[in-house]
N, C-alpha and C positions, 0 to 999 in steps of 0.2 A: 163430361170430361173437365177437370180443375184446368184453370188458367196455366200451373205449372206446367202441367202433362203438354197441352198447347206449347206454350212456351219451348220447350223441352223440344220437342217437334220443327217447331219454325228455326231455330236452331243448328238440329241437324239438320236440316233442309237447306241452310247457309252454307253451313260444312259441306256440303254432298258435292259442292259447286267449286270445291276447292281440284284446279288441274293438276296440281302437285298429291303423286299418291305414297302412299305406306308401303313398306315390303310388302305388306298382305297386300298388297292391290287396292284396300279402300285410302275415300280423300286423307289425307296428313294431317286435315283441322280437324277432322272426324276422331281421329285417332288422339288427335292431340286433346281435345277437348274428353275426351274418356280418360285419359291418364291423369287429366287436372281434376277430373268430378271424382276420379279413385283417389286421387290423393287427398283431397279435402276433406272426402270420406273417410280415411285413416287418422288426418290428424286430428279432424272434428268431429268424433264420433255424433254429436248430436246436433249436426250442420243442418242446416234449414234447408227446405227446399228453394229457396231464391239463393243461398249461397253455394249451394250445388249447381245450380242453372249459369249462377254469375263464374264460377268455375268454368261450364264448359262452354261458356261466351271468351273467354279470356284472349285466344287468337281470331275470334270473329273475323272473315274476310281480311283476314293478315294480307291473304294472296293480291289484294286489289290494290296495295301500295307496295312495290315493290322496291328491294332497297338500291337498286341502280337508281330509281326516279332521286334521290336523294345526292349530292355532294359523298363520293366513298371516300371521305377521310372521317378523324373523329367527331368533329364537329356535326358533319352530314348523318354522323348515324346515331348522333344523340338526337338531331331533329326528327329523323324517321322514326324512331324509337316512340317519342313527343305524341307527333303525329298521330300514328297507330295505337295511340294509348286511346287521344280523343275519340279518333274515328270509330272502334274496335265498342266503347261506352257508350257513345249516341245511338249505334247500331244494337246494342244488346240491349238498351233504355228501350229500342222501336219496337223490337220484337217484343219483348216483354207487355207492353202497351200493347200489341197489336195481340196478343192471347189473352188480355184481358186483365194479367197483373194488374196491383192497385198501381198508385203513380206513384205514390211515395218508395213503394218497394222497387219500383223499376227506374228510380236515380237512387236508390241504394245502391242497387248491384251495380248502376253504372260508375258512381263512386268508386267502389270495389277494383273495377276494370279497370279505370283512368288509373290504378294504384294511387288516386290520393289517399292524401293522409296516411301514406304507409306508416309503422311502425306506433302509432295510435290507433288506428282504426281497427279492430280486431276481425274484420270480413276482409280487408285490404293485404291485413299481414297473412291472412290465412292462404290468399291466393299467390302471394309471394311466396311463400314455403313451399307449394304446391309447385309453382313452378320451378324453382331451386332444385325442390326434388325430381322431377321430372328432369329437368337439362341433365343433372346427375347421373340417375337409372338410364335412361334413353336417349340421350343428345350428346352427351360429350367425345363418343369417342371419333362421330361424324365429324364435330366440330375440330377435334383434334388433327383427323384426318385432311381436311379445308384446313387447317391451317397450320400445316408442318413446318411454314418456315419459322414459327417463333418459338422464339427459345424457350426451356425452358423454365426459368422466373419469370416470362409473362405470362404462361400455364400458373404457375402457382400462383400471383398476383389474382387472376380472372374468377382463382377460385375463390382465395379469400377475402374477397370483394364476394361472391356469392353466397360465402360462409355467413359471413356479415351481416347480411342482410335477413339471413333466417333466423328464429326463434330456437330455445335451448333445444324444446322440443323436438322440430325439423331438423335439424343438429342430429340428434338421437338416432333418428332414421337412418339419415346420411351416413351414420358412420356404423350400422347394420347391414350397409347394402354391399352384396358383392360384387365388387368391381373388377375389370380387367387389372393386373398387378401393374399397369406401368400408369394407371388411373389412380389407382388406390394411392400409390407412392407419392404423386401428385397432393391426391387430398390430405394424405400425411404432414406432407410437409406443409400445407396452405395451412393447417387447422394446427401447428407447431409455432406457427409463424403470426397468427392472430395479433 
């Protein structure tokens, strides 16, 4: 068995451990980490196997820091944020190591994780996209839902702050996807307003 396939393995093994589940009943990191290794696979057609792994490392044991532990104003949830970049990297650096990855490739993908060097790094920005896409297809209308009471120009703000952040490319995607029409309306305006 390659180190990836390990890898790969010890992974979902981490996920599996997540209490928080999916509609379908499996963990939410399980689920979440297949949508990020789909989507990397979409925009990377010829992604590596360590930046497919660093994909479905991306919420690694999200669950273990939870964001109550954190200050709930903005400040608090840029630390948490911080936080579980590092924690979320060291942990996908261990597994990786611990399946055998070489070392270099397994503070690649931790790089990757921490999102350093975004917007330079082309593995960093790739898992950005990925994730963009993903809140989009899958997250927003929950997040919408938690949080009705803001209005909405901070809806359209949050978007184009996430617009932002993605490549022309992931862009392309986003605006193929079909959305609920009071979501869509939203990213109209956020991608108007650029």
């Amino acid at each position: 068995m390659s180190p990836y396939v390990r890898a790969r393995r010890l992974i979902d093994e981490a996920h599996a451990a997540d209490p928080k589940r999916a509609a379908d009943g499996r963990p939410a990191e399980q689920v979440y980490g297949e949508r990020m290794d789909a989507w990397v696979s979409r925009l990377v057609p010829d992604a590596s196997a360590l930046l497919r792994l660093a994909a479905r490392a991306q919420h690694l044991e999200r669950w273990r820091v939870p964001r109550e532990s954190f200050p709930m104003d903005k400040a608090g949830y840029h630390a948490w944020r911080k936080s579980l970049y590092a924690k979320q990297a060291e942990r996908a650096r261990q597994l990786l190591l611990q399946a055998g990855v070489p070392e270099d490739q397994a503070a690649e993908a931790a790089t990757w994780v921490s999102k350093a060097e975004l917007a330079t790094n082309p593995g960093t920005q790739a898992l950005e996209d990925a994730a963009c896409l993903v809140f989009l297809e899958n997250e927003i209308g929950a997040f919408a839902a938690q949080h009705a009471d803001y209005p909405r120009e901070k809806f359209v703000e949050i978007l184009r702050r996430t617009w932002r952040k993605m490549t022309p490319r992931a862009q392309q995607f986003a605006l193929g996807m079909e959305l609920p029409p009071e979501i869509a309306a939203l990213v109209k305006d956020a991608v108007a307003a650029k």
